[in-house]
N, C-alpha and C positions, 0 to 999 in steps of 0.2 A: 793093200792092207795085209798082204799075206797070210792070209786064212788058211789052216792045214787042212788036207783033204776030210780028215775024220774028223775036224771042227766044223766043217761044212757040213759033210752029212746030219751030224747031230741036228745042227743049227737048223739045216733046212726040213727034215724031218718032225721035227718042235714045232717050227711053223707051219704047218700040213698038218699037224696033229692039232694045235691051237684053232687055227681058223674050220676045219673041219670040224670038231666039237664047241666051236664058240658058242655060249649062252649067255643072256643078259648078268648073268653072275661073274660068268669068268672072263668079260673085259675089261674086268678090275684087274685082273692080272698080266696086260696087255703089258706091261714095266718089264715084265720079263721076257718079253719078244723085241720091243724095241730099244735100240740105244735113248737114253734122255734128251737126245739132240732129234731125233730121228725127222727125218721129212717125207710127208704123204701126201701123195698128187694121184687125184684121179677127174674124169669129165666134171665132176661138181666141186671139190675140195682141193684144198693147197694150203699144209699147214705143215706147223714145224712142233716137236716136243711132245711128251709122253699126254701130256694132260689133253690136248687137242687133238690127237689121234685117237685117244678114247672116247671122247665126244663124237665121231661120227659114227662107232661101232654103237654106243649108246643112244644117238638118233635111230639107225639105221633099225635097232630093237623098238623104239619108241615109234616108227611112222608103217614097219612092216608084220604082215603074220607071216611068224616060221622063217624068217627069213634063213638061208643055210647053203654053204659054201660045200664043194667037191671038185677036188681038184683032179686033173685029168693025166696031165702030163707034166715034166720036169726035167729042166736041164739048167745042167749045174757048171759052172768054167769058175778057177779062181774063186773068188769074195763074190760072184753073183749066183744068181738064180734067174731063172723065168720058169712062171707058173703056168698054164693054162687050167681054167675052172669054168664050175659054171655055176652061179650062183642062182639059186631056187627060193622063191618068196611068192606070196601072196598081197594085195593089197590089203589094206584094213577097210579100206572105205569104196572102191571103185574094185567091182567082182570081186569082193572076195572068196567067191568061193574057188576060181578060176585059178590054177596054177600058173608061176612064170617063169621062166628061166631067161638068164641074160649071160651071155657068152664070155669071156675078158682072160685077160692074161695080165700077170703082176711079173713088173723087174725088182729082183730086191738084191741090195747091197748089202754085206755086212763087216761087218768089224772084224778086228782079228779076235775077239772072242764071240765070235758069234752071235752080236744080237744086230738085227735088223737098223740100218742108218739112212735109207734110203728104200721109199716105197712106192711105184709107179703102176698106178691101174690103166691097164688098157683095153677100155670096149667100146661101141659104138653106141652111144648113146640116143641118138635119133630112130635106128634101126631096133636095138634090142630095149629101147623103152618110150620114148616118146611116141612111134609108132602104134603101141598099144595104148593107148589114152586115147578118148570118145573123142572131143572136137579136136584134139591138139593133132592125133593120128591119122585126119582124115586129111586134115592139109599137109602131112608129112610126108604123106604119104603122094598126095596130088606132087606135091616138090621134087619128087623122088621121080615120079615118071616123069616130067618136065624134064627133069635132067637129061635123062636117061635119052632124051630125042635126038 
């Protein structure tokens, strides 16, 4: 795509500033981080287009407290990124008083103006969240050391 080095920074900086300050407000403004095309894949979702990428930042405010992204690390080649974060929430309904954090890394591609076209979450989902759930985390856990044998 040939993305220039200072359209990169910008670009990836935007999004580290976005998802770092995200609020139920401002994923209405999500059109400006992603291309209209854009495709986002993570352990639970696989969608394509601005309208349905916002949908799961809109769930993700609707099923979480405080939900809130920090990103750790960053490395940049060409039209990509890779993010490392760690994303900090609470449950609404199961402990919420209890803090959670869940580990992941995001591949992102972009366009040669810089808006996101491809968005790829990477975490473990068994480990960083099914694990913490009452009956679900007790057999995951059992699974886990079965393996492990």
């Amino acid at each position: 795509m040939n993305t220039t080095p200072l359209v990169m920074a910008t670009s990836v900086a935007r999004v580290v500033t976005f998802f770092e300050t995200l609020t139920p407000d401002s994923v209405a403004g999500i059109g400006q981080i992603y291309d209209l095309q854009a495709r986002f894949k993570d352990p639970f979702n696989e969608v394509a287009g601005v309208p349905a990428i916002q949908r799961i930042f809109d769930h993700m405010f609707a099923s979480l407290h405080e939900p809130r992204f920090v990103v750790t690390q960053q490395v940049v080649q060409g039209d990509q990124c890779f993010l490392t974060w760690e994303f900090h929430f609470r449950f609404r309904t199961y402990r919420p008083a209890q803090h959670q954090i869940i580990l992941g890394a995001s591949h992102l591609v972009f366009t040669s103006t810089g808006l996101v076209t491809l968005h790829r979450d990477y975490w473990d989902a068994a480990e960083e969240l099914y694990e913490k759930l009452p009956l679900l985390g007790s057999a995951m856990r059992w699974l886990k050391r079965r393996a492990n044998h």
